[in-house]
Backbone as a ProteinNet text record, in pm:
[ID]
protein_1_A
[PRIMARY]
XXXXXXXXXXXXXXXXXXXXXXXXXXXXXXXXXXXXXXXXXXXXXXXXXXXXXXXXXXXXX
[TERTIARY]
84.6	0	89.6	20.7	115.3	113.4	170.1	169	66.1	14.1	-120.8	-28	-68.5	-58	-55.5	-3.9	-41.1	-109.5	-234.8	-294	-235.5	-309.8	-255.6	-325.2	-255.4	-286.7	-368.7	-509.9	-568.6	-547.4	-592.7	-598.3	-669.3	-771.6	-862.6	-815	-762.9	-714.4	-545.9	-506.8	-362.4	-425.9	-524.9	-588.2	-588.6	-730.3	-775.6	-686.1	-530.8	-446.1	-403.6	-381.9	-290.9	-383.6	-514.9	-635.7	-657.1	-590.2	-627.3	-477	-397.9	-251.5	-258.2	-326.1	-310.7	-388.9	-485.2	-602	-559.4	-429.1	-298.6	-398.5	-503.3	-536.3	-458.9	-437.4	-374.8	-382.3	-213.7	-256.5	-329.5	-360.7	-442.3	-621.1	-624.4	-806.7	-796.3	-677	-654.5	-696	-629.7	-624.4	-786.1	-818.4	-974.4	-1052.4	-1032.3	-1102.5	-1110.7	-968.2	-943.8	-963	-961.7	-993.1	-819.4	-717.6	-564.4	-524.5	-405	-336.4	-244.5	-252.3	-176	-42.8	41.3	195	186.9	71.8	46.7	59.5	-0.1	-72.7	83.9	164.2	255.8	348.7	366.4	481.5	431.2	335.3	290.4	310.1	231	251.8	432.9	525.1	658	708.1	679.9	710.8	690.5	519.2	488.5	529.4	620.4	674.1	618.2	462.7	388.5	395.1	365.7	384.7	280.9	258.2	172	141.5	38.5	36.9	107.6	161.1	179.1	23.1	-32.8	-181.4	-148.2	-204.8	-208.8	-178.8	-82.3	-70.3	-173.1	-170.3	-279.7	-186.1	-189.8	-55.3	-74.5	33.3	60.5	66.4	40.7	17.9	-75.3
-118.1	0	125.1	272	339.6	403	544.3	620.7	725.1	781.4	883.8	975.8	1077.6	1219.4	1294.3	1388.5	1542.5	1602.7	1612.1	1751.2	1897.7	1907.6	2090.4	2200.3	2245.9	2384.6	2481.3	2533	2556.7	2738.5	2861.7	2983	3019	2915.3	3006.4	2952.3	2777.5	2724.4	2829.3	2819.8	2928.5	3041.4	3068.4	3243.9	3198	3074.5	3065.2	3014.5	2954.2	2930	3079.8	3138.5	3274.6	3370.4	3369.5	3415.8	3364.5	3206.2	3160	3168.1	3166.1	3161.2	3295.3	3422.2	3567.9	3563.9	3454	3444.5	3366.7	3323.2	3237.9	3086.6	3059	2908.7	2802.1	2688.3	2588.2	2502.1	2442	2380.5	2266	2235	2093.1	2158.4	2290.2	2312.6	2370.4	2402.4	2420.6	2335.6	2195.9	2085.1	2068.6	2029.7	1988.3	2087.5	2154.5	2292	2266.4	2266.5	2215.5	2088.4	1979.5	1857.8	1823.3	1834	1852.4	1754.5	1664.4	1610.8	1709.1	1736.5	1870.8	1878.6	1786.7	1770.7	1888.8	1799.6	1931.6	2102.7	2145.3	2233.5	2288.7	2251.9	2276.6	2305.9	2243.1	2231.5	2374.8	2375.9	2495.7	2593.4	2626.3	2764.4	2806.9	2678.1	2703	2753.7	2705.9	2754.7	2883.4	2929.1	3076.8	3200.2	3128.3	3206.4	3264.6	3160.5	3201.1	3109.9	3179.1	3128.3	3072.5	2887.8	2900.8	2843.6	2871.7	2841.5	2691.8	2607.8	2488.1	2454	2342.3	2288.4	2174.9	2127.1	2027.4	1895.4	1820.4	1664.8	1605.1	1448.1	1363.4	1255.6	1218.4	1087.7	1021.9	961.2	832	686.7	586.7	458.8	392.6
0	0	0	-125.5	-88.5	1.2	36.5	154.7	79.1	150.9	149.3	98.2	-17.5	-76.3	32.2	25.3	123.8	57.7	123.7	84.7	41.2	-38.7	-86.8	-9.8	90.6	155	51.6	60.9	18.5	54.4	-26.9	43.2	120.2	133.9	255.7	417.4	350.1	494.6	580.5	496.8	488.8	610.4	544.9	607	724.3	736.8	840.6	936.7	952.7	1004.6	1062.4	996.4	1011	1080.6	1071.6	1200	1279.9	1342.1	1431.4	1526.4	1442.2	1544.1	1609.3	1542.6	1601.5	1733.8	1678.7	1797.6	1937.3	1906.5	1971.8	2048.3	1941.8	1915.7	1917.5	1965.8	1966.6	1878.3	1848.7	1729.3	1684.1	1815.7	1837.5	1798.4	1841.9	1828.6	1666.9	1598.2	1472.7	1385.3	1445.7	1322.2	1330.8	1466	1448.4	1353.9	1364.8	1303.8	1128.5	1122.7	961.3	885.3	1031.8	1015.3	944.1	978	924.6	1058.4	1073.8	1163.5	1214.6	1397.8	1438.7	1373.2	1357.4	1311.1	1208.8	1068.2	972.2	1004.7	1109.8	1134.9	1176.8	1268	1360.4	1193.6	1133.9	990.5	887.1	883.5	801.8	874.4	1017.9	1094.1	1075.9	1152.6	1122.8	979.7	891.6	772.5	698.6	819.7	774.4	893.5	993.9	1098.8	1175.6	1167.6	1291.1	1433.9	1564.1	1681	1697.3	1767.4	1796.5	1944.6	2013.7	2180.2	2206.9	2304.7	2345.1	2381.2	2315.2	2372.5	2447.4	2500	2599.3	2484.5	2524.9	2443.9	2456	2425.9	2461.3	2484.1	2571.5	2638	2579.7	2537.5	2448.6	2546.1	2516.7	2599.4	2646.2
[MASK]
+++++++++++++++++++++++++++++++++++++++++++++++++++++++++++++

C-alpha cells in the first residue's frame, strides 16, 4: 500500500491558520477545526513564521 498524498494547503485554509494563530489558538483546536493532523498544522505555521500556543498533548500509551 502506498503512503497517502499530502494535501494541498488551500488559500482560505492558509488564512484561516494565520487568523487563528493571532487568535494564539492551539494547534491541536486548529487541526480539528481544519480537520488537518496537528503535526500538519505545527509544519505549516513554522514555515509561515507564525507562533503558535503549546496545547495540551494527549498521552501516548
Amino acid at each position: 500500500m502506498a503512503p497517502a498524498k499530502p494535501r494541498v494547503w488551500t488559500e482560505d485554509e492558509i488564512k484561516l491558520l494565520i487568523d487563528l494563530a493571532h487568535l494564539k489558538t492551539s494547534a491541536p483546536a486548529i487541526a480539528k477545526q481544519l480537520g488537518r493532523h496537528t503535526a500538519s498544522i505545527r509544519r505549516r505555521a513554522h514555515q509561515l513564521g507564525l507562533l503558535l500556543p503549546e496545547g495540551k498533548r494527549e498521552p501516548q500509551g
